[in-house]
MARLUM-145793 format. One record per residue (C-alpha): residue in one letter; x, y, z. Coordinates in Angstrom, 1 decimal. Example, Ala and Ser with C-alpha at 12.3 -4.5 7.8 and 13.67 -1.06 7.14 Angstrom:
r code A	x 12.3	y -4.5	z 7.8;
r code S	x 13.7	y -1.1	z 7.1;
//
This chain:
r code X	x -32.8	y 29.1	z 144.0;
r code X	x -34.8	y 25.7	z 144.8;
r code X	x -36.9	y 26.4	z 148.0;
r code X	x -38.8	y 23.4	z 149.1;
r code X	x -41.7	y 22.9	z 146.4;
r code X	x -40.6	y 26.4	z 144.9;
r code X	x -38.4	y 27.1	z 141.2;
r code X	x -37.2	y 30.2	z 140.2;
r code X	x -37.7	y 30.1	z 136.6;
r code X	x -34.7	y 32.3	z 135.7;
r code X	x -32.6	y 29.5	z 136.9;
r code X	x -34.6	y 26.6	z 135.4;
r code X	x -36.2	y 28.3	z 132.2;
r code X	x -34.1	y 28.9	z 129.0;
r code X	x -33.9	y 32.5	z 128.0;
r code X	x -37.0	y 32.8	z 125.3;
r code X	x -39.4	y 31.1	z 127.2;
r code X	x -39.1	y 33.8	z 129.6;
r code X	x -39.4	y 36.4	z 127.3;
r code X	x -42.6	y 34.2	z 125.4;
r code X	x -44.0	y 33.9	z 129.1;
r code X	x -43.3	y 37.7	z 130.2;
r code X	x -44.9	y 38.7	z 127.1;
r code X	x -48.5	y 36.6	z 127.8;
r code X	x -48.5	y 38.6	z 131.7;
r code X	x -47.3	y 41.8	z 130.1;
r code X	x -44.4	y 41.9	z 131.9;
r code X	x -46.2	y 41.5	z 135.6;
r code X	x -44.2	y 39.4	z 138.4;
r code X	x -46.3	y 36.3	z 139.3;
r code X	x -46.7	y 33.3	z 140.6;
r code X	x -47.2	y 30.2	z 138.3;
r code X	x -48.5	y 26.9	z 139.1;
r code X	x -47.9	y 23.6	z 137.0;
r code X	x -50.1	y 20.8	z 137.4;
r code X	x -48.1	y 17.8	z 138.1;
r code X	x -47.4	y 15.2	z 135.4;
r code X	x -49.2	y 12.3	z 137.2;
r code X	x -52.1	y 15.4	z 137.2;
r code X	x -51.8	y 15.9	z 133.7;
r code X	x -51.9	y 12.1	z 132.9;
r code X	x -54.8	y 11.8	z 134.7;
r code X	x -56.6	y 14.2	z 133.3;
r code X	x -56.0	y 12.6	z 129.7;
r code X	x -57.1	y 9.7	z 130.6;
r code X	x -60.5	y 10.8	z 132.1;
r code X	x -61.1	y 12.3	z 129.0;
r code X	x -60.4	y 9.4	z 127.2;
r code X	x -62.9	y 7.3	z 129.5;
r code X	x -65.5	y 10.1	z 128.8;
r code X	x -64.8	y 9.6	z 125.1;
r code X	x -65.3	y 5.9	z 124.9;
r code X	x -68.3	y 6.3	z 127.2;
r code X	x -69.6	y 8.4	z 124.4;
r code X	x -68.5	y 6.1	z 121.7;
r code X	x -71.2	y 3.3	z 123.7;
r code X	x -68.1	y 1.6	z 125.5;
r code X	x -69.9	y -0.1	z 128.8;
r code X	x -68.7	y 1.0	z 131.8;
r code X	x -67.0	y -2.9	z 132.6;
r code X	x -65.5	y -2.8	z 129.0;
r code X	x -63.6	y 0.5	z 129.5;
r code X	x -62.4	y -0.7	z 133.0;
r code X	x -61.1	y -4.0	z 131.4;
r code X	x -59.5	y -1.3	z 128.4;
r code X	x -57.8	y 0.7	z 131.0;
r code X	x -57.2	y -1.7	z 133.4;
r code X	x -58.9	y 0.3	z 136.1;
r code X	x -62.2	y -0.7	z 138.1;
r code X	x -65.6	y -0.2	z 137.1;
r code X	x -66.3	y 1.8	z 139.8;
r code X	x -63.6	y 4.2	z 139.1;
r code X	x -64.9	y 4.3	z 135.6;
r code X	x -68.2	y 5.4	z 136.5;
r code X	x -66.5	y 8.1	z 139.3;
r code X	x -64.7	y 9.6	z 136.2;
r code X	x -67.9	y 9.7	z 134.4;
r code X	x -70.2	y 11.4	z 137.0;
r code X	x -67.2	y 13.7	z 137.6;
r code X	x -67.2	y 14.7	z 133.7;
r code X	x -71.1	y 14.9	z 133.6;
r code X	x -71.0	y 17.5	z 136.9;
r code X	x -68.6	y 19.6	z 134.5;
r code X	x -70.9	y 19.5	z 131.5;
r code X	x -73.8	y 20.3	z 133.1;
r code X	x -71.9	y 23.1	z 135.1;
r code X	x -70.4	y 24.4	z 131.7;
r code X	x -73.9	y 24.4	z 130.0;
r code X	x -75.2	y 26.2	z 132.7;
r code X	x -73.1	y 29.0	z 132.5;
r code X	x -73.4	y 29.0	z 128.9;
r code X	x -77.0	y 29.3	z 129.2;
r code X	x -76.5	y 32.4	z 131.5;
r code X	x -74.4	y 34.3	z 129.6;
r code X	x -76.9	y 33.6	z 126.4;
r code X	x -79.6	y 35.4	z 128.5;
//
């Protein structure tokens, strides 16, 4: 049944991925979210820009790559080195 923004997977899902899915929850009901494609896309492409960044791409060079503003481009890089730092902090604490 399709309510608003919600699937029931039994009616959408072939038969095995149901089982493959039950399996990973150990059989528990739940509730499962799936990012959006657009979300997905988007987070492919940040990565991307982080990689170039990485690579020595400028900031104006990956913009004209991507065909997205420079600004944006440095947005998605500040964003990505928040998460680093974040992640290698936590690594740090759980090394202590």
């Amino acid at each position: 049944m399709v309510n608003g923004r919600h699937l029931n997977a039994v009616e959408i899902l072939p038969e095995d991925l149901l089982l493959q899915i039950s399996e990973l929850v150990d059989g528990r009901a739940l509730t499962l979210w799936l990012p959006s494609r657009e979300t997905i896309n988007r987070q492919k492409r940040n990565d991307y820009v982080a990689t170039l960044a990485e690579q020595g791409f400028t900031a104006a060079a990956i913009a004209d790559r991507l065909f997205i503003s420079d600004r944006q481009v440095r947005r998605i890089l500040k964003k990505h080195r928040a998460a680093s730092y974040s992640s290698r902090s936590e690594t740090e604490e759980n090394c202590r």
